[in-house]
C-alpha positions as CSV (number, residue, x, y, z in Angstrom):
1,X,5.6,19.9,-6.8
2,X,8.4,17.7,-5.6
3,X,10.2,18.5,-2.3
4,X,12.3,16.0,-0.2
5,X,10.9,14.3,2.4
6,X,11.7,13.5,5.6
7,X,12.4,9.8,6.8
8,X,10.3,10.0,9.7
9,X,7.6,11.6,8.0
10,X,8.0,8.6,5.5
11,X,7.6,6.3,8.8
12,X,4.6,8.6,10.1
13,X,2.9,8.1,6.6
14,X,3.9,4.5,6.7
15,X,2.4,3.9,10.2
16,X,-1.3,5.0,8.9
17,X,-1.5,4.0,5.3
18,X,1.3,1.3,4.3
19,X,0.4,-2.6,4.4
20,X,2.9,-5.4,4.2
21,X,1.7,-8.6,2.5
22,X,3.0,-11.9,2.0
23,X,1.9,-14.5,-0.5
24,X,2.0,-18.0,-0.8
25,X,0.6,-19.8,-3.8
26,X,1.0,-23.1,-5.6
27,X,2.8,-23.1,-8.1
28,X,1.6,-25.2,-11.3
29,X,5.2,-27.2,-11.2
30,X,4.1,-28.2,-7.6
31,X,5.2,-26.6,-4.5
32,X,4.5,-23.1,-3.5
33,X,5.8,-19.3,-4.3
34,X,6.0,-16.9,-1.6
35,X,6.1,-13.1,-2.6
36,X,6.6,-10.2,-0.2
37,X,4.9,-6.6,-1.3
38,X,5.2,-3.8,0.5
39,X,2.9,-0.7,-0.8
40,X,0.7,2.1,0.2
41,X,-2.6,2.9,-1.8
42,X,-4.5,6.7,-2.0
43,X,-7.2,8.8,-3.5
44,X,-6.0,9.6,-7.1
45,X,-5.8,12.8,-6.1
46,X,-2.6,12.0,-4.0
47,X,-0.6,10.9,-6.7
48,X,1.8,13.8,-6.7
49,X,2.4,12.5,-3.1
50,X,2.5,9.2,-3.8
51,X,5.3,9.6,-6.9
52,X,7.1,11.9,-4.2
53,X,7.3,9.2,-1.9
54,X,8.7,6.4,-4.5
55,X,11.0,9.1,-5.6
56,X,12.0,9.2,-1.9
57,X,13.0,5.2,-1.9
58,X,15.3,5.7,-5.4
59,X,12.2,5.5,-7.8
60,X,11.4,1.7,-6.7
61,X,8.2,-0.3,-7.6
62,X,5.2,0.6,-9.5
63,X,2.6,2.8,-9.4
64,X,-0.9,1.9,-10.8
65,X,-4.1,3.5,-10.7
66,X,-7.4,1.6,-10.5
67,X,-10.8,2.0,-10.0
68,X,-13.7,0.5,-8.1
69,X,-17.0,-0.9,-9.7
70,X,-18.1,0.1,-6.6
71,X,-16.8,3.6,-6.0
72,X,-16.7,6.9,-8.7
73,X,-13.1,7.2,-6.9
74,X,-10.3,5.6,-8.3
75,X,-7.3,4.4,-6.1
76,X,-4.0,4.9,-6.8
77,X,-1.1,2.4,-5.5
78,X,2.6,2.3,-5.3
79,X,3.9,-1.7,-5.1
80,X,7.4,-2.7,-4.0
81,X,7.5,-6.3,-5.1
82,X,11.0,-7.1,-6.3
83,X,12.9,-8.8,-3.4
84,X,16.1,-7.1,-3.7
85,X,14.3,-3.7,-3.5
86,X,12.2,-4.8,-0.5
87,X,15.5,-6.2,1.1
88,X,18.0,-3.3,0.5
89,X,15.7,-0.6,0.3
90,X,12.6,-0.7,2.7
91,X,13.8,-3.2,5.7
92,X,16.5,-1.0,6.0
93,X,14.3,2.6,6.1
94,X,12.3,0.8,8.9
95,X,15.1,-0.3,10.8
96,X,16.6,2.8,10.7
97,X,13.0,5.1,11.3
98,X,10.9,2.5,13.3
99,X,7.0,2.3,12.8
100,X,5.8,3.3,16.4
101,X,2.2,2.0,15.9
102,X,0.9,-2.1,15.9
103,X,1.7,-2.0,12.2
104,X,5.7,-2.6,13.2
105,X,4.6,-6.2,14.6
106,X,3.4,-7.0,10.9
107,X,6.7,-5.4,9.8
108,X,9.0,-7.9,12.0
109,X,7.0,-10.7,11.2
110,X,7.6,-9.6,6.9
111,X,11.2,-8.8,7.6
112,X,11.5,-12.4,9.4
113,X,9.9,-13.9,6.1
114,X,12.2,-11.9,4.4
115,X,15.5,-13.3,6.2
116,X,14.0,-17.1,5.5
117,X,13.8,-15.9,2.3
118,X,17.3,-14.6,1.5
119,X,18.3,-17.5,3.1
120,X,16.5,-19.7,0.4
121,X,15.0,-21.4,3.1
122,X,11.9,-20.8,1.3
123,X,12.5,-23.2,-1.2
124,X,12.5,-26.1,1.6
125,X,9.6,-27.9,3.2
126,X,11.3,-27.0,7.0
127,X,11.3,-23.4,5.8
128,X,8.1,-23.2,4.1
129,X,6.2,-24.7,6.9
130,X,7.9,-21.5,9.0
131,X,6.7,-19.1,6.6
132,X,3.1,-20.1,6.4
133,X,3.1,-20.2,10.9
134,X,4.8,-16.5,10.6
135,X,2.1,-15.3,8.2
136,X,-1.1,-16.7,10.4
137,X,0.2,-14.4,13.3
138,X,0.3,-11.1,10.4
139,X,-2.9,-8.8,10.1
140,X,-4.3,-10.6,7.3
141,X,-3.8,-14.2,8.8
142,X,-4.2,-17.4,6.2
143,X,-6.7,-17.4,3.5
144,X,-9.2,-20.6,3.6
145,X,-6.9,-22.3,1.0
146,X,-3.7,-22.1,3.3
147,X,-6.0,-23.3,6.6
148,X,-7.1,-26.0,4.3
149,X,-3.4,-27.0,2.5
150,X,-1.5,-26.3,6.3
151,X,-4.0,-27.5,8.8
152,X,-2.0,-28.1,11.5
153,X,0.3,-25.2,11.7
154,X,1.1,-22.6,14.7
155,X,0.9,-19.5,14.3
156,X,4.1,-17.7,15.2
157,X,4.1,-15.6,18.1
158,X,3.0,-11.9,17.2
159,X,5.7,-9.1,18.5
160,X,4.4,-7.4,21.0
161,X,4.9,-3.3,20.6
162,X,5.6,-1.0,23.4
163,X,6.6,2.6,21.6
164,X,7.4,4.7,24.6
165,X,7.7,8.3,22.9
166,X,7.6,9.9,19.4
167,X,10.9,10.6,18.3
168,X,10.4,13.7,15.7
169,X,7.9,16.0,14.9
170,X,8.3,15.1,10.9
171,X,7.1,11.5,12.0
172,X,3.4,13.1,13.4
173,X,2.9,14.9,10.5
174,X,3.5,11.9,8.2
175,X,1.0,10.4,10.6
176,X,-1.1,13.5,10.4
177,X,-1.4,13.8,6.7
178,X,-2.5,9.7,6.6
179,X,-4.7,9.3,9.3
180,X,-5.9,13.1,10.6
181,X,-8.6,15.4,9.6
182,X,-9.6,18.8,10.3
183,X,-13.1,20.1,10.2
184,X,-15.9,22.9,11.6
185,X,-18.7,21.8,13.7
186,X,-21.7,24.4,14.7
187,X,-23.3,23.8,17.6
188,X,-26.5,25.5,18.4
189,X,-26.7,27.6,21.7
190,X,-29.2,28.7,24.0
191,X,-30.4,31.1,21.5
192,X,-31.9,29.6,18.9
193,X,-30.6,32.4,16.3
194,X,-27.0,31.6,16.9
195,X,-24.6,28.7,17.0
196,X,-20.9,28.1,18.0
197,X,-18.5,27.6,16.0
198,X,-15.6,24.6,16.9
199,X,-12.5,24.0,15.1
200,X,-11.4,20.2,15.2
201,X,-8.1,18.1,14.9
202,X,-8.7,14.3,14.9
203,X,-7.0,10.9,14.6
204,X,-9.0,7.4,14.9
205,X,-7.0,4.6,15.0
206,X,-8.1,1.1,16.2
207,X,-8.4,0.8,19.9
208,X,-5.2,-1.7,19.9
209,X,-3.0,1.7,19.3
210,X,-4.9,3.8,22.2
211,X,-1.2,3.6,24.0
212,X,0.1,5.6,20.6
213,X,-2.8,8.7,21.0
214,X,-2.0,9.1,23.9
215,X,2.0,9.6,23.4
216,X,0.8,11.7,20.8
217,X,-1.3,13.7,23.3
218,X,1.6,13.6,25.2
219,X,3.7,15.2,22.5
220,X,1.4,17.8,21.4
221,X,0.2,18.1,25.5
222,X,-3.6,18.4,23.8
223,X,-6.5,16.8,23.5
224,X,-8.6,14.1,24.7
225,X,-9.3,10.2,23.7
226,X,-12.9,9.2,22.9
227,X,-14.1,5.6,22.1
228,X,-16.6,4.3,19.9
229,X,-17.9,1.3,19.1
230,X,-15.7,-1.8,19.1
231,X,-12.9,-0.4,17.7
């Protein structure tokens, strides 16, 4: 079933389960290619949601489905490559709907690349030198080739994000229907013979967006924050 989304769900959605990648690779003339993807990848099952969302961005990019040798699940993905697209059609969405979680520092840093780019400054030393320091501060950093090919580069500075409140409703349950789950746990009592039942909403996030649970726990004035691990 298709129904029209809401941006800020869009955003929400975006916030737990988009990624925004940047490549550089040699080219075989010399010189290097840089190519800017924007895309969000889900459980086959969530490909009527997935198709709803490109329809929702004027039917841009591709959507593929693969599967894992390593999983019985297969994955599907929607790709924005096509520069124009990723210039007139999703920079502006997230300029005018923000990401509120860590995930808008990576956006800044591609829509930065993406300036350079429509600037042709990538096609310059000067430019491409820029590029490669702004990728090594994104989530993914450099891979060992670029480290090896750019070893003295500096990273760019990484944006530092502050969201002070959650600005629609429609954005938490984009954000909801990414990252949340609901489930029943039983819990045993004092007597033996019975148990208690508890109903459960959760998100987990990295510990670098604890500042974003708790505007959400603000927002829905519920719940509590636990940590585990490193995260």
């Amino acid at each position: 079933m298709i129904t029209k989304l809401n941006p800020y769900y869009i955003t929400g959605f975006s916030d737990a389960e988009s990624f925004f990648n940047v490549t550089i690779s040699p080219k075989q003339s010399g010189g290097y290619q840089v190519t800017l993807r924007f895309g969000i990848g889900l459980h086959e099952k969530d490909l009527p949601l997935l198709k709803n969302i490109q329809k929702y961005f004027n039917n841009i990019g591709t959507i593929s489905v693969r599967k894992s040798k390593n999983s019985k699940n297969a994955i599907a993905y929607w790709s924005v490559r096509k520069f124009d697209d990723i210039n007139q059609v999703i920079i502006p969405h997230f300029n005018e709907y923000p990401l509120l979680s860590q995930k808008k520092a990576d956006f800044l840093l591609f829509e930065k690349i993406a300036l350079l780019m429509n600037n042709k400054e990538h096609l310059t030393d000067e430019g491409l030198l820029k590029i490669v320091a702004i990728k090594a501060s994104m989530n993914l950093g450099l891979s060992d080739n670029l480290l090896i090919s750019f070893p003295e580069v500096i990273p760019y500075e990484r944006p530092i994000i502050n969201t002070l409140s959650i600005p629609d409703p429609n954005w938490i349950i984009g954000f909801t229907d990414g990252d949340g789950s609901f489930f029943v746990n039983t819990v045993k009592t004092n007597n033996l013979l019975t148990h208690k039942i508890k109903l459960m909403f959760r998100i987990a996030q990295n510990s670098r967006d604890l500042n974003l649970l708790n505007l959400i726990i603000k927002y829905l004035d519920c719940g509590t924050i636990q940590r585990k691990g490193n995260s």
